[in-house]
C-alpha positions as CSV (number, residue, x, y, z in Angstrom):
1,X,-76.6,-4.7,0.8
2,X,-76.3,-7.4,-1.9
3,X,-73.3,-9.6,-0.8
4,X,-71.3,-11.4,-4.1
5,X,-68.5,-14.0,-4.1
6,X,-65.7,-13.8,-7.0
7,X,-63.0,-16.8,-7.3
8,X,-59.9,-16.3,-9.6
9,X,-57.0,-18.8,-10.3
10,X,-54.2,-17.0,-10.3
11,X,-50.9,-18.4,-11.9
12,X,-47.4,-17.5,-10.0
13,X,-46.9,-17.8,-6.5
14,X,-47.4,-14.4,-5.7
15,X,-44.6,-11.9,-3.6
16,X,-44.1,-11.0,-0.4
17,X,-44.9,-7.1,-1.6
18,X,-48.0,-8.9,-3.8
19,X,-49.2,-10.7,-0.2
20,X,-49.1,-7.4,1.5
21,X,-51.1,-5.8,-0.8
22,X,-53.6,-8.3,-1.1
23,X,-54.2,-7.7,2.5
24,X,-55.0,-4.4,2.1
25,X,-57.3,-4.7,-0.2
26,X,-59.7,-5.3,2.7
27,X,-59.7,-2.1,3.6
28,X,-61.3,-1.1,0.4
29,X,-64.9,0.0,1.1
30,X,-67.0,-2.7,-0.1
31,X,-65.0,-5.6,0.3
32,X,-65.7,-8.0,3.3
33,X,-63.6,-10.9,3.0
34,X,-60.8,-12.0,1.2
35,X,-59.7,-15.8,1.5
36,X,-56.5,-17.1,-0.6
37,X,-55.1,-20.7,-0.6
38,X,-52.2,-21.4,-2.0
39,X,-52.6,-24.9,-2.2
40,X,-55.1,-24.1,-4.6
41,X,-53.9,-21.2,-6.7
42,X,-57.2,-19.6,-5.7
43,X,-58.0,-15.8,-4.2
44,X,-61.2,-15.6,-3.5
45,X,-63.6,-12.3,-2.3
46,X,-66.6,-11.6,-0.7
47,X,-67.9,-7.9,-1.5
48,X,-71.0,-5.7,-1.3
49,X,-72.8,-5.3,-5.3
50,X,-73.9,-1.8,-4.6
51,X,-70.5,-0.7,-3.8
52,X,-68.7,-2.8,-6.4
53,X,-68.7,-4.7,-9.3
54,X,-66.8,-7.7,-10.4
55,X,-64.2,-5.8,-12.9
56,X,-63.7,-3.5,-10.4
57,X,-62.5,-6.3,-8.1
58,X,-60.5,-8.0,-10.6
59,X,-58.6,-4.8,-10.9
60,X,-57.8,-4.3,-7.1
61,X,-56.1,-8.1,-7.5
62,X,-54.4,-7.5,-10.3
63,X,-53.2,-4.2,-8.9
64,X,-51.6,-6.0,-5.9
65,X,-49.3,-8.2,-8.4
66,X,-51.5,-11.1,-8.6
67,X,-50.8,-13.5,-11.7
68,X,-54.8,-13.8,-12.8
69,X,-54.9,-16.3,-15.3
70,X,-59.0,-17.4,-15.1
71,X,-62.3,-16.8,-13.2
72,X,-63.6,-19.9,-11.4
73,X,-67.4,-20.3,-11.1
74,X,-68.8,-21.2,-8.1
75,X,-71.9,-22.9,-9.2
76,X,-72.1,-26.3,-8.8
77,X,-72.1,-28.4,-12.0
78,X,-76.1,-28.7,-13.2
79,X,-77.6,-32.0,-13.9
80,X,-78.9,-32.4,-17.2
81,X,-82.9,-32.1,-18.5
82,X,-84.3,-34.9,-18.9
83,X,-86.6,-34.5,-21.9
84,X,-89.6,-36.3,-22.3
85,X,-88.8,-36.9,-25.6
86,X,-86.6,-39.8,-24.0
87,X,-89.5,-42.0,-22.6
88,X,-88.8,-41.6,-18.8
């Protein structure tokens, strides 16, 4: 079991019928956890990589209504080489 985090930004506050849905998507084999914070404008979902893939994901959200406007990495920002070129 290979366990993957996804993060979208999503754009419109989503419906009551769009909320409902999104909890249901839990019960889709696969997916373990789903977090979403408004505050944010972010859904993101925890799932197993040998039962899904990404795209498939971003399709069960959009499915339930969601307003997906971007994908948000989760990787910290990377500090820069240094090259020795530089002197240091």
């Amino acid at each position: 079991m290979t366990q993957l985090d996804v993060m979208y930004r999503f754009g419109a506050v989503p419906s009551e019928a769009s909320m409902m849905a999104l909890g249901r998507v839990r019960e889709v084999y696969g997916v373990r956890r789903v977090t979403f914070d408004e505050a944010a404008k972010t859904v993101r979902v925890e799932y197993d990589a040998t039962r899904l893939t990404e795209p498939v994901i971003h399709q069960l959200l959009r499915r339930c209504g969601l307003d997906m406007v971007e994908r948000v990495t989760l990787l910290p920002p990377q500090p820069e080489a240094v090259s020795a070129s530089q002197g240091i």
